[in-house]
Backbone as a ProteinNet text record, in pm:
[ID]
protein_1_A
[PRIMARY]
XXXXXXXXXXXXXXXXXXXXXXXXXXXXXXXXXXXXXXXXXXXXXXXXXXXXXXXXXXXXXXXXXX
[TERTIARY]
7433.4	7434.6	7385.2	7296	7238.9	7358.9	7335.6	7465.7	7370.7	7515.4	7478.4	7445.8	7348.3	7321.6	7395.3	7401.1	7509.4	7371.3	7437.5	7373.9	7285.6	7193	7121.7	7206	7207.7	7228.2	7363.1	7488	7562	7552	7627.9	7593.4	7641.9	7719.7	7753.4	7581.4	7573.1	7448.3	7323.3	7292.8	7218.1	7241.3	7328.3	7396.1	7388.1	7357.2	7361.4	7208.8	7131.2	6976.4	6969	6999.4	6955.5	6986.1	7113.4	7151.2	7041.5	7008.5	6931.7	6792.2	6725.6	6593.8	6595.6	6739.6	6737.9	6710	6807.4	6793.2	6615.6	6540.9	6427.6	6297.1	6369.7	6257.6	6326.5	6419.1	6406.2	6410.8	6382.5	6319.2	6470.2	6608.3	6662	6748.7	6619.1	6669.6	6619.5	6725.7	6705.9	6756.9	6673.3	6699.8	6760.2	6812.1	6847	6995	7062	7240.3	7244.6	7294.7	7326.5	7236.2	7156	6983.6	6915.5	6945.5	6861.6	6712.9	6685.7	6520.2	6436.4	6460.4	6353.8	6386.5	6267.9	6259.2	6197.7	6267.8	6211.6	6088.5	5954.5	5825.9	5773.6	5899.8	5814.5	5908	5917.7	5984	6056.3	5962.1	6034.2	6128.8	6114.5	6225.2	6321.1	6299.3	6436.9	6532	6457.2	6506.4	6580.7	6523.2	6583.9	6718.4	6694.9	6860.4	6944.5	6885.5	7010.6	7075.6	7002.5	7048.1	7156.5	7095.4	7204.5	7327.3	7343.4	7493.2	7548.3	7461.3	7562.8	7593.6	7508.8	7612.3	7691.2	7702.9	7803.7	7943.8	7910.8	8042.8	8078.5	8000.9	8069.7	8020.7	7899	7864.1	7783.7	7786.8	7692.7	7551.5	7520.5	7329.6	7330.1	7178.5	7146.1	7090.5	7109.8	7109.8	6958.9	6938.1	6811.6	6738.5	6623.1	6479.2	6486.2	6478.6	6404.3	6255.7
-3335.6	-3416.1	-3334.3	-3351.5	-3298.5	-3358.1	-3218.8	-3154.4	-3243	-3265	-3318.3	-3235.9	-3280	-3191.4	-3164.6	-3084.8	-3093.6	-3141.9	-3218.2	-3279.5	-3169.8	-3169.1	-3043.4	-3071.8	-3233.3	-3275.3	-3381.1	-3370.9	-3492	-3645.4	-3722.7	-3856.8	-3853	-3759	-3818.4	-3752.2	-3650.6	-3559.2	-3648	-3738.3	-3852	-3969.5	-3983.1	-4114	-4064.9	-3914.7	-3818.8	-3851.9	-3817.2	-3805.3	-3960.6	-4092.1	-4224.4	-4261.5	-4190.8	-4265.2	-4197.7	-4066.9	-3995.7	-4060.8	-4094	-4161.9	-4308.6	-4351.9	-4534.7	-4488.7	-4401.3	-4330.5	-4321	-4257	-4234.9	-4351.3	-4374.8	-4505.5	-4642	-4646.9	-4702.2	-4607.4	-4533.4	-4437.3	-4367.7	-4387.3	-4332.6	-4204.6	-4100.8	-3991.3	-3896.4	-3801.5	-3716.9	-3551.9	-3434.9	-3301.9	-3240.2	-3115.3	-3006.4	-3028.7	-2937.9	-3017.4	-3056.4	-3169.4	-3290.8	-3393	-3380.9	-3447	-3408.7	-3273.8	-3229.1	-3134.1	-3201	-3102.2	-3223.2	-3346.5	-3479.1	-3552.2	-3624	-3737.3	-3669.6	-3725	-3632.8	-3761.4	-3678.1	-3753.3	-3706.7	-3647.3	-3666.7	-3687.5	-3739.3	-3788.9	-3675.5	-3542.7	-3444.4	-3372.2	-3382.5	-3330.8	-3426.1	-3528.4	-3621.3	-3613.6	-3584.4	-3541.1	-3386.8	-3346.7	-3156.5	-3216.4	-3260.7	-3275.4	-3322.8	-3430.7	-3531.6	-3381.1	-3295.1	-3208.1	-3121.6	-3061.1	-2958.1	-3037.3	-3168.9	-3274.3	-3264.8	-3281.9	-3310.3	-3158.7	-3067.6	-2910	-2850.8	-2879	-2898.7	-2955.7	-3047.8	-3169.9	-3094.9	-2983.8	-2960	-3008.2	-3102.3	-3183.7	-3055.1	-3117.8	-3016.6	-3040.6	-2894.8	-2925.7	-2771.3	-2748.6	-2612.5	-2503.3	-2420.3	-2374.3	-2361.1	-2314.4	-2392.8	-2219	-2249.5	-2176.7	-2149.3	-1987.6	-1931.1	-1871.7
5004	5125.2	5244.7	5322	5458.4	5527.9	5636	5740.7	5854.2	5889.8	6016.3	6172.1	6178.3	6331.8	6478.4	6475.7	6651.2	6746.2	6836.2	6955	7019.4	7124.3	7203.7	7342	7404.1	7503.2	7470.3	7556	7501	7549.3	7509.5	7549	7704.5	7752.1	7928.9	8020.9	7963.9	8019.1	8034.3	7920.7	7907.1	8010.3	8041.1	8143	8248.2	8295.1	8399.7	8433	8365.6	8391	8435.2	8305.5	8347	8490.3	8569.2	8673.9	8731.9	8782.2	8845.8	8823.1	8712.9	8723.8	8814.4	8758.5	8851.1	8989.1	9073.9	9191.2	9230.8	9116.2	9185.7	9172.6	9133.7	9099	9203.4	9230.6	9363.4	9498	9527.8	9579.5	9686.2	9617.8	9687.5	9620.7	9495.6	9523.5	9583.5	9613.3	9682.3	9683.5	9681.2	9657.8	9770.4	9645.9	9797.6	9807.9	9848.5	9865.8	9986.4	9941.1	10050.5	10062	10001.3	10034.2	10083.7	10190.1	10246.8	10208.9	10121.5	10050.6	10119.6	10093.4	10110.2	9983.9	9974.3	9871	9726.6	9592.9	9514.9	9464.8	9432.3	9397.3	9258.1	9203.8	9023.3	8937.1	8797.5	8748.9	8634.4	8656.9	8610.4	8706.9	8844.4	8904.1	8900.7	8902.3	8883	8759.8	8623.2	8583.2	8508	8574.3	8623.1	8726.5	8800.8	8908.6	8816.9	8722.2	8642.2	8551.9	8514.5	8414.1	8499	8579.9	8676.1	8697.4	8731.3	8805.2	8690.3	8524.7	8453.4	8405	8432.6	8366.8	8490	8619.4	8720.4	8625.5	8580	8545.8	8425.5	8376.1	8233.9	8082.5	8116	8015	7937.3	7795.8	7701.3	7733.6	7766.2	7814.9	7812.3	7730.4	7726.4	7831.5	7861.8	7958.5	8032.1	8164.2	8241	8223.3	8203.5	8146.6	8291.6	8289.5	8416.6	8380
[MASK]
++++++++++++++++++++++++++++++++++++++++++++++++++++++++++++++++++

């Protein structure tokens, strides 16, 4: 029987990014703490923020590539 795989990302980390894309696609997200960077304009930084809120919160997400 094949082993089952551990997750990379968990299911809250995932719900982390989706809210963060809804945010930018109606154009009210926003970088920087507090909001103060501006408006974010790509859909890979939107989802780079969703990743950081959810490894803030603790969620399983692999650690960020410098």
């Amino acid at each position: 029987m094949a082993k089952k795989r551990k997750r990379k990302y968990s299911r809250g980390s995932g719900r982390e990014v989706e809210s963060e894309m809804r945010r930018y696609k109606r154009g009210t997200a926003r970088s920087g703490k507090r909001g103060r960077g501006g408006k974010v304009k790509s859909r890979k930084q939107a989802i780079a923020i969703g990743l950081s809120k959810a490894r803030k919160k603790g969620k399983r997400v692999p650690p960020r590539e410098k």
